[in-house]
C-alpha positions in Angstrom: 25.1 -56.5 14.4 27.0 -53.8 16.3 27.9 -52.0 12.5 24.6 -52.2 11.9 23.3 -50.3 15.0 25.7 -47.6 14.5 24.9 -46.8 11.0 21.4 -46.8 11.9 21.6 -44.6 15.0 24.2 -41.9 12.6 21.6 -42.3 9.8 19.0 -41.4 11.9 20.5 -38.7 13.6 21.6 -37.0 10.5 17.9 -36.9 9.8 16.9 -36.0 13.0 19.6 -33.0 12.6 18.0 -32.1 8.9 15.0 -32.0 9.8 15.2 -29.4 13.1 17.6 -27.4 10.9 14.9 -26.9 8.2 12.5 -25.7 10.6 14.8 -23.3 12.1 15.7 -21.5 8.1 15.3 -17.8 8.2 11.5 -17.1 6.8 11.4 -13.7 6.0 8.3 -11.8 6.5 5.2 -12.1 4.5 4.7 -8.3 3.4 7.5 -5.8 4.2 7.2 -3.3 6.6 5.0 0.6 6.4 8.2 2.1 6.1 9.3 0.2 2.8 5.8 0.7 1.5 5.8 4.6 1.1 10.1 4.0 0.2 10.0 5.1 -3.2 7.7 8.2 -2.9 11.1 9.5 -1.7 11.7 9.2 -5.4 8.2 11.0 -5.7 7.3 9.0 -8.9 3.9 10.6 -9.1 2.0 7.5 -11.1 3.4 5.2 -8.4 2.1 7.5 -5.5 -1.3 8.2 -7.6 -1.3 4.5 -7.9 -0.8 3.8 -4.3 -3.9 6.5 -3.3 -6.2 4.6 -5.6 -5.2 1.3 -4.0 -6.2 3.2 -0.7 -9.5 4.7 -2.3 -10.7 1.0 -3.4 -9.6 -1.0 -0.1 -11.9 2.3 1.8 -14.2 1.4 -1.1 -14.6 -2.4 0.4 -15.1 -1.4 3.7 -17.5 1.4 2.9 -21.2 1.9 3.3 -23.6 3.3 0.7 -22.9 7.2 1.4 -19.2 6.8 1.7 -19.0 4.6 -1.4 -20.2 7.5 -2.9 -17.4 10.1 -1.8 -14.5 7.4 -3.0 -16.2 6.6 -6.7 -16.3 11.2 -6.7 -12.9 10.9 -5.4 -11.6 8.0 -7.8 -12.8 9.9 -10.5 -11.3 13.2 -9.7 -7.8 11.7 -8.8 -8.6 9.6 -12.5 -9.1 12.9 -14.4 -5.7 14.4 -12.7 -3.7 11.3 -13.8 -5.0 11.5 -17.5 -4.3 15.3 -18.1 -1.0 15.0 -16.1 0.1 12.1 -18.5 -0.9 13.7 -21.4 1.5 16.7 -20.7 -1.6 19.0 -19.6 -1.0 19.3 -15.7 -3.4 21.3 -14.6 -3.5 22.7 -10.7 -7.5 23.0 -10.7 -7.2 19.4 -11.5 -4.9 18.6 -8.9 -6.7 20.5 -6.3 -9.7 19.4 -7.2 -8.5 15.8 -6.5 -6.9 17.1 -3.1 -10.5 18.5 -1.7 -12.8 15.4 -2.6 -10.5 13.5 -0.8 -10.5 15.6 1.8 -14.1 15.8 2.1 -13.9 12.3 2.2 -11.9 11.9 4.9 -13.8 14.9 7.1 -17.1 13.2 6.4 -17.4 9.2 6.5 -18.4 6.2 8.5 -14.7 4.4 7.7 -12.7 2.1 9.9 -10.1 4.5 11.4 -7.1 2.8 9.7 -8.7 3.5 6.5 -9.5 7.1 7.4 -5.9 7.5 8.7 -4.5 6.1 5.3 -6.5 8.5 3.3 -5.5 11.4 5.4 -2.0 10.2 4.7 -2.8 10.1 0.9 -4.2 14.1 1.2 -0.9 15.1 2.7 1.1 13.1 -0.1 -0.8 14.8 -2.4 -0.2 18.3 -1.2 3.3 17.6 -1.6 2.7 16.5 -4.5 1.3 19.6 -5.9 4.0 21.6 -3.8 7.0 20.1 -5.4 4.9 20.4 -8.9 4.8 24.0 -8.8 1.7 24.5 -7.0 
């Protein structure tokens, strides 16, 4: 009887110990933090940072009313027309700087969440440097 209750109370502590060591593992955070977000434009890889300003332009877009939806589908298309000629060897600055000023007339005129509007001002100045290190 006595062997018995010893292996059961070591059984059941072992478990015991498992389990409160499984809830205390390392869980790393869910999305990574600003900083690693904006890492590689170190690298300035200009589809990736082109790609990250029209992942800006269509979370704005979701959070937009009529007039401002507008201003990002003009801005969208501008930044769309830059990516095409830049990829097909024909950069163009008019291109580029036509890109630059719809989105800056979108960010000087709109109704958006200020997070949003402080994401697109970020993606202006990106985009300036952009055309600055392109020759611009």
């Amino acid at each position: 009887m006595r062997q018995i209750l010893i292996k059961s109370l070591v059984g059941s502590g072992l478990a015991l110990s498992a389990l409160t060591l499984g809830a205390q593992q390392y869980n790393p955070q869910q999305y990574p933090p600003r900083s690693d977000y904006y890492r590689s434009d170190r690298d300035f890889d200009r589809n990736t940072l082109i790609d990250r300003v029209r992942d800006d332009l269509n979370y704005a877009q979701s959070r937009a009313y009529w007039g401002d939806r507008w201003r990002i589908a003009r801005a969208k298309d501008s930044l769309n027309e830059f990516q095409s000629r830049m990829n097909s060897g024909d950069y163009d600055r008019r291109d580029l700087d036509m890109a630059i000023n719809t989105m800056q007339r979108l960010v000087d005129n709109n109704n958006l969440p200020s997070r949003v509007e402080q994401n697109l001002s970020n993606d202006v100045n990106r985009l300036r440097d952009l055309q600055y290190r392109m020759g611009g």
